[in-house]
C-alpha positions as CSV (number, residue, x, y, z in Angstrom):
1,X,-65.2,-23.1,78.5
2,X,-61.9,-21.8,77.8
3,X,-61.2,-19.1,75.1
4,X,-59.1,-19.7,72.7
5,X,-56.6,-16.9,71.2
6,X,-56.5,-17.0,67.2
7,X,-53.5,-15.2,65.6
8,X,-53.9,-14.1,62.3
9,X,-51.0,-13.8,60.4
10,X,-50.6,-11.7,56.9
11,X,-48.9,-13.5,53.7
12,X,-44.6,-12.7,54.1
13,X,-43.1,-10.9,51.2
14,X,-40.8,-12.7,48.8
15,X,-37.7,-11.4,48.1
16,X,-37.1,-10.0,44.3
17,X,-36.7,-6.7,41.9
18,X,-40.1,-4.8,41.2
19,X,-40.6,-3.9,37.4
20,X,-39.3,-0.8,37.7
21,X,-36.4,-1.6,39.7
22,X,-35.1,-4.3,36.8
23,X,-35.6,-1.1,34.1
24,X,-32.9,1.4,36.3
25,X,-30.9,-1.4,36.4
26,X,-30.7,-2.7,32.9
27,X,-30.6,1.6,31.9
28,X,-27.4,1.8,34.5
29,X,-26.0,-1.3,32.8
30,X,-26.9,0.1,29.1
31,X,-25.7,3.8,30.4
32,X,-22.1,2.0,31.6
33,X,-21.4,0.1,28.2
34,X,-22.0,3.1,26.3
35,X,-19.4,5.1,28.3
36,X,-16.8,1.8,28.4
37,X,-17.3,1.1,25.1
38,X,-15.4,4.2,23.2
39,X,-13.0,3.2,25.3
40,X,-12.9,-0.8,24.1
41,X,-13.1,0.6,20.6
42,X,-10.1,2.8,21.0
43,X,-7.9,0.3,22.7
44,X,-8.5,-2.5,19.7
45,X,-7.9,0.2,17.2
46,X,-4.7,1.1,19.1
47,X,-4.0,-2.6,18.6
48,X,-4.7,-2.6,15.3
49,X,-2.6,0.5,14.2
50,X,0.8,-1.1,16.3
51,X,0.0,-4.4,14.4
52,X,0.2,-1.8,10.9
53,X,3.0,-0.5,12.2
54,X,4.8,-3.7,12.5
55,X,3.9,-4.7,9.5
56,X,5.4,-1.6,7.7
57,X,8.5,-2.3,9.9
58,X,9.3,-5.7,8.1
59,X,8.3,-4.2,4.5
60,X,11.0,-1.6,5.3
61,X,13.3,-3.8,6.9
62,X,12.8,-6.1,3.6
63,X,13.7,-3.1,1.5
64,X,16.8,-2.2,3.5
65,X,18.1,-5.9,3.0
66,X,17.0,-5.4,-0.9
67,X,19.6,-2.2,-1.2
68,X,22.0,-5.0,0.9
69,X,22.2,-7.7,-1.1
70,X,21.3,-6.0,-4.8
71,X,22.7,-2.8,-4.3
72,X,19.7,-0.5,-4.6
73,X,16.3,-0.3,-3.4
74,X,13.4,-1.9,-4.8
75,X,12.8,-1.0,-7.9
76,X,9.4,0.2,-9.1
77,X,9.1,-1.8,-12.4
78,X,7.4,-1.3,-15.5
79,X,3.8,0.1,-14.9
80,X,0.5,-1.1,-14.1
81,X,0.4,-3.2,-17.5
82,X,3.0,-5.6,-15.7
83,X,3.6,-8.3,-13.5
84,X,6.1,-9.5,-11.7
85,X,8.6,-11.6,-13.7
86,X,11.1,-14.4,-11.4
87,X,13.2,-15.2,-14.4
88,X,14.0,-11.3,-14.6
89,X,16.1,-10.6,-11.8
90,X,15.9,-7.2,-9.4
91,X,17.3,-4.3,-11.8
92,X,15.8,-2.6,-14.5
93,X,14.8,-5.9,-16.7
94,X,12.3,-6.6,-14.0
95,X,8.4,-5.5,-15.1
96,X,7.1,-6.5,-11.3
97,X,6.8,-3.6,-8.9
98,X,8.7,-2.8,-5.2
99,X,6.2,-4.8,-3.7
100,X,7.5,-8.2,-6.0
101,X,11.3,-7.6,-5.5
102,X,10.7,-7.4,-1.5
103,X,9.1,-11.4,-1.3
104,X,12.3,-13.0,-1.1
105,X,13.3,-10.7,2.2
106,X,10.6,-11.3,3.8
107,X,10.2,-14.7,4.0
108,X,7.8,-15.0,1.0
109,X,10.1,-16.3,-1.8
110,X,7.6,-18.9,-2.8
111,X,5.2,-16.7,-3.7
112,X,7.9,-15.1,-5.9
113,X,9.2,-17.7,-7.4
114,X,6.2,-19.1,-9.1
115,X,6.5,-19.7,-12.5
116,X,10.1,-19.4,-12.5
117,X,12.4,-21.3,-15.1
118,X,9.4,-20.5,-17.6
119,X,10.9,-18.4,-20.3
120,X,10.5,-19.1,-23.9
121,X,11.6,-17.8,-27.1
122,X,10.2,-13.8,-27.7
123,X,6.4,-14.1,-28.4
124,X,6.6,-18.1,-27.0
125,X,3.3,-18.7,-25.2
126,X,4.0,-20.6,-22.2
127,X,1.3,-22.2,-19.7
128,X,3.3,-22.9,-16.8
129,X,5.0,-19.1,-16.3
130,X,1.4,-18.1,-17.1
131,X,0.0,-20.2,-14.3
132,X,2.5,-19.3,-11.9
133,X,2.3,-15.3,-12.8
134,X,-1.7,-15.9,-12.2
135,X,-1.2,-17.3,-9.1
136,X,0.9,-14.8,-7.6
137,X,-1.4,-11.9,-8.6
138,X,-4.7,-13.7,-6.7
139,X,-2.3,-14.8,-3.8
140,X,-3.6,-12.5,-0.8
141,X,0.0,-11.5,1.3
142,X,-0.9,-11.1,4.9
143,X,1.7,-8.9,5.2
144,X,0.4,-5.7,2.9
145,X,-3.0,-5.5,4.5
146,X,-4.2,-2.9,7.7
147,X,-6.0,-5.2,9.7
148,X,-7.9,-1.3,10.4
149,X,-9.4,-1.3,7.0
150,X,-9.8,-5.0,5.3
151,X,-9.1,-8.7,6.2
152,X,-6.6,-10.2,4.3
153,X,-8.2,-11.7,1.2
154,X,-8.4,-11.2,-2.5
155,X,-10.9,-8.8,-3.9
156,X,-12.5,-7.4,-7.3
157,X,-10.0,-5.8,-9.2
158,X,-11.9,-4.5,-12.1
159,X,-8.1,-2.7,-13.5
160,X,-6.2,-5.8,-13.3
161,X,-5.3,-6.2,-16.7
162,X,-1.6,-8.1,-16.7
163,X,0.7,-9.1,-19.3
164,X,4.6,-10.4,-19.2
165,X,7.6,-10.4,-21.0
166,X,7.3,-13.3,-22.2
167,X,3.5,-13.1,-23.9
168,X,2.4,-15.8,-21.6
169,X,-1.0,-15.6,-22.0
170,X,-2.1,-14.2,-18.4
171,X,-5.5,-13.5,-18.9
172,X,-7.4,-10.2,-16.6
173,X,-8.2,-12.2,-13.4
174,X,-11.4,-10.9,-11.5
175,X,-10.0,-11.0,-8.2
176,X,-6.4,-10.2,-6.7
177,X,-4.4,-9.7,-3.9
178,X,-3.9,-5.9,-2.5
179,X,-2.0,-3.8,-0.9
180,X,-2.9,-1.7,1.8
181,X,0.6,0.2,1.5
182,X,2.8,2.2,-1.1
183,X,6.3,2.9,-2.2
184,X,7.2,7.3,-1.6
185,X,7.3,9.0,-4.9
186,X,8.3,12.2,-4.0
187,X,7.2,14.5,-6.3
188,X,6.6,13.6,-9.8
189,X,6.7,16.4,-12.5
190,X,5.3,16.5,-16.2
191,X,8.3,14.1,-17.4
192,X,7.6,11.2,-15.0
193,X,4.1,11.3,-16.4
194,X,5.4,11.2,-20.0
195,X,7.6,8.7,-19.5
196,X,4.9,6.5,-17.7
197,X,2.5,7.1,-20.5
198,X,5.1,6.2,-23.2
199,X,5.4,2.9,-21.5
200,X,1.8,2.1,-22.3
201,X,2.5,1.3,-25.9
202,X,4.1,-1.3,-25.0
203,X,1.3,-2.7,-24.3
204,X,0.2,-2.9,-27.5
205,X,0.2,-6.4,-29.5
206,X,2.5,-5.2,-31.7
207,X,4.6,-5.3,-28.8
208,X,4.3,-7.8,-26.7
209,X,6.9,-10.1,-26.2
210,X,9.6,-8.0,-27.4
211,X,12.0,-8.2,-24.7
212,X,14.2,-5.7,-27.0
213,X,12.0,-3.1,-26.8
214,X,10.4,-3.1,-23.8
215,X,14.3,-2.9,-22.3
216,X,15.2,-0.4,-24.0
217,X,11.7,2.3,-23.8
218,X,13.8,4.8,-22.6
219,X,15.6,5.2,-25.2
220,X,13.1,4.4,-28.0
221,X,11.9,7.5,-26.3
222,X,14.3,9.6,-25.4
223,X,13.0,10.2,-21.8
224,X,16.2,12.3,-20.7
225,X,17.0,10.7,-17.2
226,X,15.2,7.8,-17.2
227,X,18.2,5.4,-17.5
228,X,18.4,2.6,-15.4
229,X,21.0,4.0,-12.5
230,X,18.7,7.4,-11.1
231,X,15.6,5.9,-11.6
232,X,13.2,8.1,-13.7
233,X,15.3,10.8,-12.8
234,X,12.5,13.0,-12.6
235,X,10.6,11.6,-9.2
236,X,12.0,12.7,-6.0
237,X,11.1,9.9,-4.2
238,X,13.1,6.6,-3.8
239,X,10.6,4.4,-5.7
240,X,9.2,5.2,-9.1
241,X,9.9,3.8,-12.8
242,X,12.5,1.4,-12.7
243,X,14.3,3.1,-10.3
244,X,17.7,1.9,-8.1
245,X,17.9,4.2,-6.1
246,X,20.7,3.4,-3.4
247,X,21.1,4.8,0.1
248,X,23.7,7.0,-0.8
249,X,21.5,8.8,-3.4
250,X,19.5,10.1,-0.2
251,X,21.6,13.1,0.6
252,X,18.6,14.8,2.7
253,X,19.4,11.6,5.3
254,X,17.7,8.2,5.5
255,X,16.2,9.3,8.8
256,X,14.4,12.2,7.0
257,X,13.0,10.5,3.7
258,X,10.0,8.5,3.1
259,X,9.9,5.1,2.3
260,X,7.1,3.9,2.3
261,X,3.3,4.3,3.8
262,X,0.0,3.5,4.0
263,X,-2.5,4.7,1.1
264,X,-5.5,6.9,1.5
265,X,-8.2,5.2,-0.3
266,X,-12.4,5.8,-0.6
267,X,-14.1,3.6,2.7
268,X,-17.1,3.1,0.0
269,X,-15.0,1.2,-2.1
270,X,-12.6,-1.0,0.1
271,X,-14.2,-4.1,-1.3
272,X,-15.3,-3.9,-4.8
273,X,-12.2,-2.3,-6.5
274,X,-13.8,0.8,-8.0
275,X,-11.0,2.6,-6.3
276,X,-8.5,3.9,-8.6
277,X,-5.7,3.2,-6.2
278,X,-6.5,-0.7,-5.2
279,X,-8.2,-1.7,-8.4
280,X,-5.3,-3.6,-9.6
281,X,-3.0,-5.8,-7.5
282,X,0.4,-5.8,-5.2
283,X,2.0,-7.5,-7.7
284,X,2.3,-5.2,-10.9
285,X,4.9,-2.1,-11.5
286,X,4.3,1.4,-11.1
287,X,0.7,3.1,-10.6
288,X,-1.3,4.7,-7.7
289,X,-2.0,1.1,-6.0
290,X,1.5,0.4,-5.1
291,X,3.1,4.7,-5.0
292,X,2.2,7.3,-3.8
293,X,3.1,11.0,-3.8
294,X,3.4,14.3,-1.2
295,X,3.5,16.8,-4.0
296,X,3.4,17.1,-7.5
297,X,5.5,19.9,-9.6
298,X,4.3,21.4,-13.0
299,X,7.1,21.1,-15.0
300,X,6.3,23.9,-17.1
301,X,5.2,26.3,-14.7
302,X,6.9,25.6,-11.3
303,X,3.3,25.6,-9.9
304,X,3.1,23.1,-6.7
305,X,0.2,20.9,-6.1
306,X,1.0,19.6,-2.6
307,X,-1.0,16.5,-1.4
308,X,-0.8,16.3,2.0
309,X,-2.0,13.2,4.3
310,X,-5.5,11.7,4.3
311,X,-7.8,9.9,6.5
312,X,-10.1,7.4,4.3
313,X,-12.9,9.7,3.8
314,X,-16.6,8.2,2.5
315,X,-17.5,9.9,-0.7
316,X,-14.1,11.4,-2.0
317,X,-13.0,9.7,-5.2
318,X,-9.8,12.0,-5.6
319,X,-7.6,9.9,-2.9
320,X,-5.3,7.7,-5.0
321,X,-2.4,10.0,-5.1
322,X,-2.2,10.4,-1.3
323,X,-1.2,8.7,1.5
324,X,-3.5,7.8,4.3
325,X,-5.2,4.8,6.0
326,X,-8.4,4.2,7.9
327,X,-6.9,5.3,11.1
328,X,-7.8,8.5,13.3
329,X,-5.4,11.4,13.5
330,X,-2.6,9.6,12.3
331,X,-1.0,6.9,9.8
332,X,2.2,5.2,9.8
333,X,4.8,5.9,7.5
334,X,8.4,4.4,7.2
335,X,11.6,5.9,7.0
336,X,14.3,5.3,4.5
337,X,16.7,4.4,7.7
338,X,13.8,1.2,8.7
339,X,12.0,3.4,11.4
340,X,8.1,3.8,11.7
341,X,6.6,7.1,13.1
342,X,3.1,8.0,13.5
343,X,2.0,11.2,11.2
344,X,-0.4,13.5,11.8
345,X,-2.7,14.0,9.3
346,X,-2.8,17.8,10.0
347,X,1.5,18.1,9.1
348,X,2.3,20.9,7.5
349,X,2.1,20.1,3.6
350,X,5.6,21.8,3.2
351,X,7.1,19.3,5.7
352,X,5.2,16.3,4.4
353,X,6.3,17.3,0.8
354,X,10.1,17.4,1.9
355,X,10.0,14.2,3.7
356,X,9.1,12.7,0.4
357,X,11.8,14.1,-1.7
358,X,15.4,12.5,-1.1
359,X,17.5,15.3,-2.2
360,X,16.4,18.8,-1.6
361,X,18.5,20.0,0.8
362,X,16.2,20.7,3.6
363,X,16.7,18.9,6.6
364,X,14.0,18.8,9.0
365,X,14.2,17.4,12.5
366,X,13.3,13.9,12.8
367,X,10.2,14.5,15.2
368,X,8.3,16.1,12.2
C-alpha cells in the first residue's frame, strides 16, 4: 500500500490597508490640505484684490473722461438727502453724487438716465421721474462692489431717505445698491461741516421743490467759498460739496493726490446697513458712504485729527471716515492721474494725509 503525501496549505493573504494604515493616510492627507490651503486662500484673495483694483481703474478712468468732456471732475452733489437728478446736468445744479455723474463714462448711462425728461413745474409731483429715481437707487452696479467683502447685490439701507428737486414723491426704499468705494476728501475743517449741515434744511417740506433755493444755499448762507467753481472751498480733497474741481487745481501733481478708494467699514455689518458709511446708497450726494477723508483740521484750533488707513475690523463702529477694505496689509487707492497703487495700511499718517490734500505744497515721491 502506497503512502500518500498530503500538503497542507495555509489561507493566502489578500491584499488591502489595515485600519491603522487608512488613519496615517487620511491624517497625511488632512495634515497636506491644511498646509496647501493658506496657500489657495491667499492666491484667490490675490485674485480678488487685482479684480478691485481693476475696478477702481475704470472708476478713475470714468472720472478722468468726466474732467474731459465737462471740464471738471465729478462733482460731489448735494448731500445724503439727494439723489441723482438726469434732467440736472453735471455742474453744480446736480443733487446726485460723484458716483451718479461717472455712469455715463463707464458704460452705464442707462442706469443714469432713468427718469429723464421727467421735470415738472416746482413742487409738481411726478410718478415717472419718481419711478426712474427709485430704480436707480435699488439698481446694484457691479462695478462699485469688492468682490473681497460683498457680492454684488442690493442690501438694507436703513439711512436711505431720498428726495429730488423736483418733489417727486421718492418714498425711503428698504433696500439699495452700495458702494464699496469713495471719492478723496482731503481734509475737511469746521466750515465744510457747516456748510453740509446748512444743506439739511433743505430738506425740510417747506423746501422741497424749490429749485431757487436749493441753487442758491450758498448764498442763503453765506458759506464763504462754497461757490460753485472751488468746490466747498474748504475740503482739500478733489471731491466734496458740489465741487469742480479741474486738473489744473491739483498743483501738488495728479500723480500725488487721491482720487478715490476703497472704504473701511465694520465686517459685522456688511449686510444689514447699520453701518454709518454704507447705510444709504451709491446714488445720493455727499456723506461718509460715497467720501472719505485722511485728516480732519479744527478750524478753530489748528488741532489735526489724522485718520489714517483701515482694515475692516469686527467690532469698531468709528470706521466711516476712513478708508479701508476687507483686504490684508493693503487697499487700493486711485490716483488723480488714473493710476492704482496698493497702500499699506501701516503709511505714515502724515504721508497719507498729504496724498489727500491737492494743494499743500508737499510733494512726496510717488512710491509712497
Amino acid at each position: 500500500m502506497s503512502s500518500q503525501l498530503i500538503e497542507f496549505r495555509t489561507p493566502g493573504r489578500r491584499a488591502g490597508f489595515t485600519l491603522v494604515e487608512l488613519l496615517v493616510v487620511i491624517t497625511i492627507i488632512a495634515i497636506l490640505i491644511a498646509l496647501l490651503l493658506p496657500a489657495v486662500q491667499a492666491a484667490r484673495e490675490a485674485a480678488r484684490k487685482l479684480q478691485c483694483a481693476n475696478k477702481l481703474k475704470q472708476i478713475a478712468q470714468a472720472c478722468l473722461n468726466h474732467e474731459s468732456a465737462q471740464g471738471h471732475l465729478p462733482s460731489g452733489g448735494w448731500g445724503n438727502y439727494w439723489a441723482g437728478d438726469p434732467d440736472r446736468g453735471y455742474d453744480h445744479k446736480q443733487p446726485g453724487g460723484w458716483l451718479y455723474n461717472i455712469l455715463p463714462y463707464m458704460e452705464r448711462e442707462a442706469i443714469h438716465d432713468l427718469g429723464k425728461n421727467g421735470n415738472g413745474t416746482n413742487g409738481d409731483t411726478n410718478p415717472d421721474k419718481a419711478q426712474g429715481i427709485l430704480q436707480a437707487i435699488t439698481t446694484a452696479v457691479y462695478d462699485f462692489y469688492c468682490p473681497s467683502r460683498r457680492q454684488v447685490n442690493i442690501y438694507r439701507s436703513p439711512a436711505c431717505v431720498y428726495r429730488n428737486l423736483s418733489n417727486a414723491g421718492v418714498s425711503q426704499p428698504t433696500h439699495s445698491g452700495q458702494s464699496d468705494y469713495a471719492g478723496n476728501g482731503g481734509s475737511p475743517s469746521e466750515i465744510y461741516y457747516y456748510s453740509s449741515r446748512a444743506l439739511d434744511s433743505f430738506n425740510q417740506p417747506s423746501y422741497m421743490g424749490s429749485i431757487t433755493m436749493v441753487d442758491n444755499w450758498d448764498k442763503q448762507y453765506n458759506i464763504i467759498g462754497a461757490t460753485w467753481k472751488g468746490g466747498c472751498g474748504r475740503c482739500s480733497g478733489v471731491i466734496c460739496f458740489r465741487s469742480a474741481f479741474r486738473l489744473r487745481d491739483i498743483t501738488d501733481g495728479t500723480s500725488y493726490t487721491y482720487l478715490a478708494g476703497e472704504k473701511a467699514m465694520n465686517p459685522d455689518y456688511y449686510l444689514d446697513g447699520r453701518d454709518i458709511g454704507s447705510d444709504q446708497s451709491w446714488d445720493h450726494g455727499m456723506d461718509y458712504d460715497v467720501v472719505r477723508f485722511t485728516q480732519y483740521i479744527h478750524e478753530e484750533y489748528g488741532t489735526p485729527i489724522y485718520y489714517p488707513p483701515m482694515q475692516d475690523q469686527p467690532g469698531n463702529p468709528n470706521l466711516y471716515e476712513f478708508f479701508g477694505s476687507a483686504h490684508p496689509i493693503s487697499m487700493n487707492m486711485a490716483r488723480c492721474d488714473g493710476s492704482v497703487d496698493t497702500i499699506s495700511y501701516s503709511i505714515d499718517k502724515v504721508v497719507h494725509a498729504c496724498l489727500g490734500r491737492r494743494n499743500d505744497g508737499k510733494i512726496l515721491a510717488a512710491g509712497q
